[in-house]
N, C-alpha and C positions, 0 to 999 in steps of 0.2 A: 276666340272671336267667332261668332255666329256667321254664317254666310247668307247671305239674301240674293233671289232672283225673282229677273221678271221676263216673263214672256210677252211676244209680239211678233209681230209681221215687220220684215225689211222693207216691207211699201213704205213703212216711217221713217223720215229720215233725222233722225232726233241725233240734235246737237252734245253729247255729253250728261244733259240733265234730263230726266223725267219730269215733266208736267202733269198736271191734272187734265180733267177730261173739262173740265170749267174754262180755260184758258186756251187747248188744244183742239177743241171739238171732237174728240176721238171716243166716242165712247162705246163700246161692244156690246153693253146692256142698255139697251136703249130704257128700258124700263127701271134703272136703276134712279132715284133721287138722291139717297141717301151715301155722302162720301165723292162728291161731282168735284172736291174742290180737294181732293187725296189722289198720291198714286199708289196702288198697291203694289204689291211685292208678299215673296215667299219665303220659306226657308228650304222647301221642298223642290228638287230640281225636275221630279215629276211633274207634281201641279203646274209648275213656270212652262215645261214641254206641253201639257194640255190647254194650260192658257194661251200657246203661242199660235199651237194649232185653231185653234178657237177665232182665233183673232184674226187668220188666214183665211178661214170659210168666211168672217165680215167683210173684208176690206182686199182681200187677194193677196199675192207675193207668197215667198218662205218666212216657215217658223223660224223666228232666234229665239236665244233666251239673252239675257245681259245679266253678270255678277254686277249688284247694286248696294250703295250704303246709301239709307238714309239717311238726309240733307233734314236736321234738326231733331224734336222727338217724334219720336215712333210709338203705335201702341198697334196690338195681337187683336184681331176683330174678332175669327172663327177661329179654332183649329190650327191651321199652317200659316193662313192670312194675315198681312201687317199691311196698315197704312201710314203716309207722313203727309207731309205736306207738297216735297218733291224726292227726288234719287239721284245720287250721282252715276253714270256709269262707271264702271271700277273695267270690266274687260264685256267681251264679248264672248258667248264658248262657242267653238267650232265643232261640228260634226266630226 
């Protein structure tokens, strides 16, 4: 079974599910359009640490990452990148 992660800042304080940035307001790409109503997610626990840090220079706090299963189907954008519709948290990894 594949493992998925997402990175973020612990300023969020997200209930068990991932949201989209449509419903959350949260979006780190301000210039994104496309995908406002997707959360992403990785398979790469790198990417998810550079996303997390990412997310830290927007919004402030520490990086997390969270182990995630996508909540329905899922499809591969880029490379390492997936989106769904939302995420369950599965755990949190600790440093």
């Amino acid at each position: 079974m594949r493992t998925f992660y997402h990175g973020t800042t612990d300023v969020f304080k997200i209930n068990r599910v991932l949201l989209p940035p449509v419903i959350t307001d949260n979006k780190r790409e301000e210039w994104r359009k496309k995908y406002t109503d997707k959360v992403f997610f990785t398979d790469s626990l790198l990417s998810a640490s550079m996303y997390a840090k990412k997310a830290c220079k927007k919004y402030g706090g520490n990086p997390i990452v969270y182990i995630v299963k996508p909540i329905g189907q899922y499809f591969n954008t880029v490379n390492t990148e997936y989106i769904a519709d939302k995420a369950l948290i599965v755990s949190k990894l600790t440093k």
